[in-house]
Gaussian input, Z-matrix of N, CA and C with variables (Angstrom, degrees):
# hf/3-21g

backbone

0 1
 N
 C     1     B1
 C     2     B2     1     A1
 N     3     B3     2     A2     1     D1
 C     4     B4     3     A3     2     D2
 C     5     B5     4     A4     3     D3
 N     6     B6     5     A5     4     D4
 C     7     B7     6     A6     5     D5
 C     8     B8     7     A7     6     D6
 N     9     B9     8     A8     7     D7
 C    10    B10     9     A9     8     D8
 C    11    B11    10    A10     9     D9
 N    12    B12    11    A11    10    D10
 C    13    B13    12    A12    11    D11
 C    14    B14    13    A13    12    D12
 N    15    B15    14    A14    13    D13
 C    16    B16    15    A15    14    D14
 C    17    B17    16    A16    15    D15
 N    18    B18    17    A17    16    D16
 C    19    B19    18    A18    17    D17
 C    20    B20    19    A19    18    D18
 N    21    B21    20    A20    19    D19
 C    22    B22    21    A21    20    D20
 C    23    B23    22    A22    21    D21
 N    24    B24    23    A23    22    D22
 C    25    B25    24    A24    23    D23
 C    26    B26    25    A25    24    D24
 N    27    B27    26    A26    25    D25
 C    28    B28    27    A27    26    D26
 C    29    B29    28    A28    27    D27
 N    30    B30    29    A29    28    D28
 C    31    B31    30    A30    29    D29
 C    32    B32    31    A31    30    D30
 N    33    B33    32    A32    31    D31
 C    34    B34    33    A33    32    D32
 C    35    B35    34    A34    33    D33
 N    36    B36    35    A35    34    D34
 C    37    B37    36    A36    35    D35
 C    38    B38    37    A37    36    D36
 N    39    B39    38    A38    37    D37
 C    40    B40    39    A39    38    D38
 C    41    B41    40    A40    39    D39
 N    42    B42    41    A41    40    D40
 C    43    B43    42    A42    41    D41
 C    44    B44    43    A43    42    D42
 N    45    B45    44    A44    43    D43
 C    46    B46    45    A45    44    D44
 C    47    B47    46    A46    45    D45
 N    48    B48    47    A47    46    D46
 C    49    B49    48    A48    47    D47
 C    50    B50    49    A49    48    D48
 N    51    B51    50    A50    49    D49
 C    52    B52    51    A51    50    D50
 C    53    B53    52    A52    51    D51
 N    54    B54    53    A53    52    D52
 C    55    B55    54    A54    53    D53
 C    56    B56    55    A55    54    D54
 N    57    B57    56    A56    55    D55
 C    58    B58    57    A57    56    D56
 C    59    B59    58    A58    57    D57
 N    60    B60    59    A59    58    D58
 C    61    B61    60    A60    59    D59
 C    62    B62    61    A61    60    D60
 N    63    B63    62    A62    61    D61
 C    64    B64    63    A63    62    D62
 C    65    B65    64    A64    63    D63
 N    66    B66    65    A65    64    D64
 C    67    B67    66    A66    65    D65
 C    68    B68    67    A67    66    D66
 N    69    B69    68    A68    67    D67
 C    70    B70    69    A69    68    D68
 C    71    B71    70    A70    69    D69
 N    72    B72    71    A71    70    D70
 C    73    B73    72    A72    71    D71
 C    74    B74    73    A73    72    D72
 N    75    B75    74    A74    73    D73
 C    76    B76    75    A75    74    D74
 C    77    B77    76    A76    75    D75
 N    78    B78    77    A77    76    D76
 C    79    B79    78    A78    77    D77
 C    80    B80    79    A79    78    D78
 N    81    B81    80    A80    79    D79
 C    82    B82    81    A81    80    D80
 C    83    B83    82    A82    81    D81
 N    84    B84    83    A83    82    D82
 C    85    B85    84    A84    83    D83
 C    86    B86    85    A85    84    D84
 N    87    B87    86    A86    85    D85
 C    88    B88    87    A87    86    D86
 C    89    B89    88    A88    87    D87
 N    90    B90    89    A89    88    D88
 C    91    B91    90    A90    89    D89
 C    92    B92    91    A91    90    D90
 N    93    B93    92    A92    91    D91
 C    94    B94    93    A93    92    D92
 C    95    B95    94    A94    93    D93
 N    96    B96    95    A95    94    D94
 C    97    B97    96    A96    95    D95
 C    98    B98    97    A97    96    D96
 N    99    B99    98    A98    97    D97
 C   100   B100    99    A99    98    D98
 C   101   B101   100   A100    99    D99
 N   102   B102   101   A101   100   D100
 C   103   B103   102   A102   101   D101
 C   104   B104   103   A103   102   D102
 N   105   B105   104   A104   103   D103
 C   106   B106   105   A105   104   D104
 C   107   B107   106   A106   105   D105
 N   108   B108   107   A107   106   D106
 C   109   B109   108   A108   107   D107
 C   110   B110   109   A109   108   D108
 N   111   B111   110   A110   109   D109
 C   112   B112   111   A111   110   D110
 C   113   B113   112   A112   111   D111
 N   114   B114   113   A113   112   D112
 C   115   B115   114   A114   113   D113
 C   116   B116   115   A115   114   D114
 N   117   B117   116   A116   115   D115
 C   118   B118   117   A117   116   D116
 C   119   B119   118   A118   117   D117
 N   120   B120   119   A119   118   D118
 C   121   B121   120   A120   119   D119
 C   122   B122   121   A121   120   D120
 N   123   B123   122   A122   121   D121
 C   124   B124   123   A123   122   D122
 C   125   B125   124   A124   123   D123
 N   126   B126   125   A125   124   D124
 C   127   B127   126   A126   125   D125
 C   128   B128   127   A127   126   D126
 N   129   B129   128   A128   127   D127
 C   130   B130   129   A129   128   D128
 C   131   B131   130   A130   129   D129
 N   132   B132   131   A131   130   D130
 C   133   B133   132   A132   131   D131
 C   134   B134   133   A133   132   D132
 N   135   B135   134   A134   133   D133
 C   136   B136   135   A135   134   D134
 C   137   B137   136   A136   135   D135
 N   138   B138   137   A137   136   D136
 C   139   B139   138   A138   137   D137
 C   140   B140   139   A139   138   D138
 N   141   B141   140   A140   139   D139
 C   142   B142   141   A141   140   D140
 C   143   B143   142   A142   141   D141
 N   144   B144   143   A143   142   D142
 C   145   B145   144   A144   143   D143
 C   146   B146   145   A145   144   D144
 N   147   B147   146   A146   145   D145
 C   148   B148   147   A147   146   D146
 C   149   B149   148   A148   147   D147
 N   150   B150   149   A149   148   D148
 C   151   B151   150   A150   149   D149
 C   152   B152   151   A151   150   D150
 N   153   B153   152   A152   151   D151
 C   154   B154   153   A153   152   D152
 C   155   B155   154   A154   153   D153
 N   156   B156   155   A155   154   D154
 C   157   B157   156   A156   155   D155
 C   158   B158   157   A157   156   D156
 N   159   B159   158   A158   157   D157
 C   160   B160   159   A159   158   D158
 C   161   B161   160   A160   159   D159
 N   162   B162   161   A161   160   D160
 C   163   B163   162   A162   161   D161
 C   164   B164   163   A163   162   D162
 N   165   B165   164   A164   163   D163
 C   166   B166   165   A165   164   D164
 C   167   B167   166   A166   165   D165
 N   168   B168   167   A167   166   D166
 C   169   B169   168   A168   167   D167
 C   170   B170   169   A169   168   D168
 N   171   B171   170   A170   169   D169
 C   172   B172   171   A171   170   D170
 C   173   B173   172   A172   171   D171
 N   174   B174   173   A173   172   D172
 C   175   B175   174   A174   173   D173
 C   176   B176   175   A175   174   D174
 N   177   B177   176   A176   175   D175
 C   178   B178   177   A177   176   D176
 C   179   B179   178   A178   177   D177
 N   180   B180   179   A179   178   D178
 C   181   B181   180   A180   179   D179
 C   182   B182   181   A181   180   D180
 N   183   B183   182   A182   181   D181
 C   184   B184   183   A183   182   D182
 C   185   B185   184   A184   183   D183
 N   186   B186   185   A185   184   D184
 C   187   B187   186   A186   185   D185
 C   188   B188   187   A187   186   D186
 N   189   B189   188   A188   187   D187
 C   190   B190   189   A189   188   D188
 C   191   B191   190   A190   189   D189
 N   192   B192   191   A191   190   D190
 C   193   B193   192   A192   191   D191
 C   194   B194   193   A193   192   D192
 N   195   B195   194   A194   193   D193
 C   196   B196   195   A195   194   D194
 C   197   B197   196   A196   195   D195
 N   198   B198   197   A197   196   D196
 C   199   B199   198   A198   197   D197
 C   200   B200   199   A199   198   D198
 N   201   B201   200   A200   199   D199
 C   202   B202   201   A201   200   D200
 C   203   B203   202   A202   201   D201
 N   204   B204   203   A203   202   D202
 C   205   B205   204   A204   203   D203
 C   206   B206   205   A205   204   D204
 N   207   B207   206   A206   205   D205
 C   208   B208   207   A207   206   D206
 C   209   B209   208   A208   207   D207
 N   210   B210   209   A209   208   D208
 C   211   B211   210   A210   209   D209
 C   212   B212   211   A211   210   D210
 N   213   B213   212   A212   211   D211
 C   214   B214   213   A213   212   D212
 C   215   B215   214   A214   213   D213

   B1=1.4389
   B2=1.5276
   B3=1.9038
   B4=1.2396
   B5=1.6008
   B6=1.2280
   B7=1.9049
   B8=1.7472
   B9=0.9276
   B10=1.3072
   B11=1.8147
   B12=0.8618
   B13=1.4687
   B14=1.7595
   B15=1.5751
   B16=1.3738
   B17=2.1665
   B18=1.5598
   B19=1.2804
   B20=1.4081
   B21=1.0795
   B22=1.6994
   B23=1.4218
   B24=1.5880
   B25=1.2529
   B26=1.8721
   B27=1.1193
   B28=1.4853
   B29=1.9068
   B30=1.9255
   B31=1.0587
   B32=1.2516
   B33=1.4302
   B34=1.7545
   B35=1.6486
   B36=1.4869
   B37=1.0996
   B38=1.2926
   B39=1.4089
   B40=1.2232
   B41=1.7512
   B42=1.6961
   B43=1.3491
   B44=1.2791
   B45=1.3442
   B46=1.8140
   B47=1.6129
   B48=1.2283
   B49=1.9093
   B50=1.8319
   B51=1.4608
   B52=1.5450
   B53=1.7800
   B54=1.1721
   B55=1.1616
   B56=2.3084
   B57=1.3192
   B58=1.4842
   B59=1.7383
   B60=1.5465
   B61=1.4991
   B62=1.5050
   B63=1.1943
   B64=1.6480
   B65=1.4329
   B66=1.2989
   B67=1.5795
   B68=1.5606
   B69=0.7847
   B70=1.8336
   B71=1.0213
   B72=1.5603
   B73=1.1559
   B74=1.5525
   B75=1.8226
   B76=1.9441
   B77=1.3755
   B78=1.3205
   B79=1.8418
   B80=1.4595
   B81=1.6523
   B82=1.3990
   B83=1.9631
   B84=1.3015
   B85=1.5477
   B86=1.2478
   B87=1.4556
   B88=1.2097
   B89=1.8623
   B90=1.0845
   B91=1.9265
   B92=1.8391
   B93=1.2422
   B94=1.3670
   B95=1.5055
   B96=1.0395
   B97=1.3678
   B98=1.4713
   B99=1.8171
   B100=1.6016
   B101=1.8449
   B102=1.3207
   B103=1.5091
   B104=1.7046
   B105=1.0242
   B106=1.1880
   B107=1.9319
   B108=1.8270
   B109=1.3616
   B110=1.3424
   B111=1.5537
   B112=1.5270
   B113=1.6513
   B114=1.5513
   B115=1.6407
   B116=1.2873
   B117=1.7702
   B118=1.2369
   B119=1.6411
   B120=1.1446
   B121=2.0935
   B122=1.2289
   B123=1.4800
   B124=1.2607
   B125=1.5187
   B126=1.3325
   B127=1.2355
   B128=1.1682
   B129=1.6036
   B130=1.5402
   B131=1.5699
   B132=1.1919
   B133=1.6942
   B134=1.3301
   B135=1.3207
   B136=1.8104
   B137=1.1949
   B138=1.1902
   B139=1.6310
   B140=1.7426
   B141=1.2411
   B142=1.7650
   B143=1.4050
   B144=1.2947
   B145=1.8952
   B146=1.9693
   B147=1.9036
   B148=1.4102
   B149=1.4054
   B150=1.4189
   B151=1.7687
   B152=1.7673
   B153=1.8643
   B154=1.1278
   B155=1.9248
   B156=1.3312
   B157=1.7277
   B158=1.9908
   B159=1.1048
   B160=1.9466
   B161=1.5691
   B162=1.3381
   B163=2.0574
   B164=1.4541
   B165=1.5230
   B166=1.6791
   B167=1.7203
   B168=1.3159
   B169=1.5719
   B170=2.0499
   B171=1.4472
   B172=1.0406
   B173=1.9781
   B174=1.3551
   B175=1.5376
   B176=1.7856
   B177=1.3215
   B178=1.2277
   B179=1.8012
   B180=1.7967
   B181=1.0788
   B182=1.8387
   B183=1.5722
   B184=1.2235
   B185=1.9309
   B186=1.2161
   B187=1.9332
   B188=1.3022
   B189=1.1972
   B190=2.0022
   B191=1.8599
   B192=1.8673
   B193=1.0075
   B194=1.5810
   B195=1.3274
   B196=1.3344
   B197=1.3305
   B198=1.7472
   B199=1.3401
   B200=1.4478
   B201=1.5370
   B202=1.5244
   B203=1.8935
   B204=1.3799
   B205=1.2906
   B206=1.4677
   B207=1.7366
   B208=1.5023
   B209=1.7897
   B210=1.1274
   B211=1.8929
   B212=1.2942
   B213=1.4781
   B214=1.5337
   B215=1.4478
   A1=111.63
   A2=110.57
   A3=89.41
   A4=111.73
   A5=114.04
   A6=110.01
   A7=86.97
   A8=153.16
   A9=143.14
   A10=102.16
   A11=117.88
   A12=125.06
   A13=104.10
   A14=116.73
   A15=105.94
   A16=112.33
   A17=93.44
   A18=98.00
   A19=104.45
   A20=131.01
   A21=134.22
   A22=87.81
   A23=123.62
   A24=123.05
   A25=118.53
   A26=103.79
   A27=107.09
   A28=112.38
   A29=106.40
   A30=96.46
   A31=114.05
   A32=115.81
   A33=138.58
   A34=84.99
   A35=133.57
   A36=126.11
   A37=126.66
   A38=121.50
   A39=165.85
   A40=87.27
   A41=120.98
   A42=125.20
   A43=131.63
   A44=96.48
   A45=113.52
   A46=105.53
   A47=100.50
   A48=113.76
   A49=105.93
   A50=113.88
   A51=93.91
   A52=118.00
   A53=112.69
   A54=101.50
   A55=106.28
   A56=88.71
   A57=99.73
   A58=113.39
   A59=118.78
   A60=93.84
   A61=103.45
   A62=145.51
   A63=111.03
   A64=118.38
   A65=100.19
   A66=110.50
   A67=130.31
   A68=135.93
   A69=154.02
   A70=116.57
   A71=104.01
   A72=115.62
   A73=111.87
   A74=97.97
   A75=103.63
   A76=118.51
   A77=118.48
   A78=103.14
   A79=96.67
   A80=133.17
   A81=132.08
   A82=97.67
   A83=108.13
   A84=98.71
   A85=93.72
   A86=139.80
   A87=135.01
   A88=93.02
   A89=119.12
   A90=124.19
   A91=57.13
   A92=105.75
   A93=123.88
   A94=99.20
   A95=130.04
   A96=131.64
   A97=128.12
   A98=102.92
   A99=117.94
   A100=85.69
   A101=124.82
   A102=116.81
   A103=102.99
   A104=119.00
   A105=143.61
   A106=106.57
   A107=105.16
   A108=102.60
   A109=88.35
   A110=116.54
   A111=126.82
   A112=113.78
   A113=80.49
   A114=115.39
   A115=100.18
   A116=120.02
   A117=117.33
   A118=112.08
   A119=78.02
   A120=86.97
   A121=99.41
   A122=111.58
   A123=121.51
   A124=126.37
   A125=138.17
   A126=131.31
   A127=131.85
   A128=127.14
   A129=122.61
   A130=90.19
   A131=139.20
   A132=132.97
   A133=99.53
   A134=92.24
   A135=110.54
   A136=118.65
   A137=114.45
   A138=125.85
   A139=112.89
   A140=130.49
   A141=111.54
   A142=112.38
   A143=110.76
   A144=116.87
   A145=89.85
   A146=117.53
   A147=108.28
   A148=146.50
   A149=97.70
   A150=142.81
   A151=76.73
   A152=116.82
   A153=126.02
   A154=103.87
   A155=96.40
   A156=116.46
   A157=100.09
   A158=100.83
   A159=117.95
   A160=93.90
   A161=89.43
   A162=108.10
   A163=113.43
   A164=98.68
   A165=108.81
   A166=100.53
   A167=151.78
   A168=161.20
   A169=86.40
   A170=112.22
   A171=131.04
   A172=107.50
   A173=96.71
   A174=85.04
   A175=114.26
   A176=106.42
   A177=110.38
   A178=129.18
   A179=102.21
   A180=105.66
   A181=113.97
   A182=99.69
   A183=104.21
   A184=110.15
   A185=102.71
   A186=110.28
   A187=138.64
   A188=107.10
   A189=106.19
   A190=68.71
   A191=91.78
   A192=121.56
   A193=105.55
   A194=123.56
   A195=121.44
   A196=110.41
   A197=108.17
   A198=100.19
   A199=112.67
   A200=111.61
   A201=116.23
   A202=114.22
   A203=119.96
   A204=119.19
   A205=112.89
   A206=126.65
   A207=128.11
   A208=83.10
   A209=101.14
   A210=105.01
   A211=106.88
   A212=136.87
   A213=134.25
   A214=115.56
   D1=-39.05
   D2=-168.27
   D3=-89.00
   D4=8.09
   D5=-176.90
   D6=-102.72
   D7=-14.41
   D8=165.45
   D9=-68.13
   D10=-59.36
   D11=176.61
   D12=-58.48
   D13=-32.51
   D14=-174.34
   D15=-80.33
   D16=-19.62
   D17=-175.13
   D18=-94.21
   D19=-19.49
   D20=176.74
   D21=-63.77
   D22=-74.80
   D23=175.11
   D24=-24.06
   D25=-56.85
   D26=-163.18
   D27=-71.72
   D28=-24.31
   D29=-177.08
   D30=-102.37
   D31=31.65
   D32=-169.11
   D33=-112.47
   D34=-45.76
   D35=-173.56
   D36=-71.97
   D37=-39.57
   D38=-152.84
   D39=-78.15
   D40=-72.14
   D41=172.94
   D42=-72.67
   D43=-5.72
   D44=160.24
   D45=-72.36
   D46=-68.36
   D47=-172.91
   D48=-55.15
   D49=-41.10
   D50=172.36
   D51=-99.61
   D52=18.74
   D53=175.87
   D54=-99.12
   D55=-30.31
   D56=166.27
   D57=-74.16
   D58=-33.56
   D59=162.33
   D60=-93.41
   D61=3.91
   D62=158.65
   D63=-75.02
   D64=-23.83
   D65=165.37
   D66=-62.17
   D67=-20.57
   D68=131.94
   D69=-30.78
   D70=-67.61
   D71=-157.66
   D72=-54.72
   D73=-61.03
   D74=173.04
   D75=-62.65
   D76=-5.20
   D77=176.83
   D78=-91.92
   D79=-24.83
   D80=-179.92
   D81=-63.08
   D82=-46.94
   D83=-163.84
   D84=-65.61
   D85=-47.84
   D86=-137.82
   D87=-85.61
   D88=7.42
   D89=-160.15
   D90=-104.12
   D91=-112.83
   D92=173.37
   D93=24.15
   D94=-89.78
   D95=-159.35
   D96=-73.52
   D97=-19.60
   D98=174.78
   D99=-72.25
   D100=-50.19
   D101=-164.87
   D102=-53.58
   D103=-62.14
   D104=-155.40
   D105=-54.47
   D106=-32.37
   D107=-179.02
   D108=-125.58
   D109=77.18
   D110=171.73
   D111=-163.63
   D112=0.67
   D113=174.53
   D114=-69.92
   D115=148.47
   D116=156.70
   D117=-162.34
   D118=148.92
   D119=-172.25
   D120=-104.30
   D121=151.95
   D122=157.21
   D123=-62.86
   D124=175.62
   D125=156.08
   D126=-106.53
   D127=109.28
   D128=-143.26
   D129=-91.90
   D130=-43.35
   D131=-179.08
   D132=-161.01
   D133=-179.03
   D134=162.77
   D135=-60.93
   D136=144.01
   D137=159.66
   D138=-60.06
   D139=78.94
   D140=162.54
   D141=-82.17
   D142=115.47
   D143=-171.13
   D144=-84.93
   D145=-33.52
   D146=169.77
   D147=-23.31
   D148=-49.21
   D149=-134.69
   D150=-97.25
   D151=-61.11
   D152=-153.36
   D153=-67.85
   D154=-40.40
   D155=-163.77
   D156=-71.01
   D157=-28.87
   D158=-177.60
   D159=-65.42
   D160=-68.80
   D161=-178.58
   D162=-26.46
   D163=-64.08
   D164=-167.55
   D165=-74.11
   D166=-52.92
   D167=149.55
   D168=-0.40
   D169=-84.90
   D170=-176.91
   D171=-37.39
   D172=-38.35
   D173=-173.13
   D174=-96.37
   D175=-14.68
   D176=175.93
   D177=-87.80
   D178=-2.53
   D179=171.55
   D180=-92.21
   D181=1.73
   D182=178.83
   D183=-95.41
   D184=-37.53
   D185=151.13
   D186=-62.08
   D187=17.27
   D188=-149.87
   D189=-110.36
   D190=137.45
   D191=-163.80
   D192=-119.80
   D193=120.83
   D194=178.42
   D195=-95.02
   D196=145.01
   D197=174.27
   D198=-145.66
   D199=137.58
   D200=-167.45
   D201=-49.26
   D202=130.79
   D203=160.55
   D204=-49.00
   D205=153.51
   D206=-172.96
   D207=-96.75
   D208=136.31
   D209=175.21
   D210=91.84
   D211=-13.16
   D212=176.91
   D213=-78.45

């Protein structure tokens, strides 16, 4: 009787102790994530995707790699 009564006891504690740390745990993420989208950046310029696509043309004709035909 009394280890039935000691383990009822123990698995009353057991779901006490992890239901209070899963409980932590989601009010920490949910802190976490209110911070996180309360964030804000400035805006330093425009996006030119042009400017970027010219850039890379220019740098890849300096990488372009030749390679012998098999039979030439």
């Amino acid at each position: 009787m009394k280890q039935a009564l000691w383990f009822v006891v123990g698995m009353f504690l057991g779901y006490t102790a992890l239901s209070i740390g899963r409980a932590s745990t989601k009010q920490d993420g949910i802190a976490l994530e209110g911070s996180v989208f309360e964030t804000y950046v400035k805006k330093q310029r425009e996006i030119d995707l042009q400017s970027g696509v010219s850039r890379l043309s220019k740098l890849e004709k300096k990488y372009h790699e030749s390679f012998r035909r098999k039979g030439a």
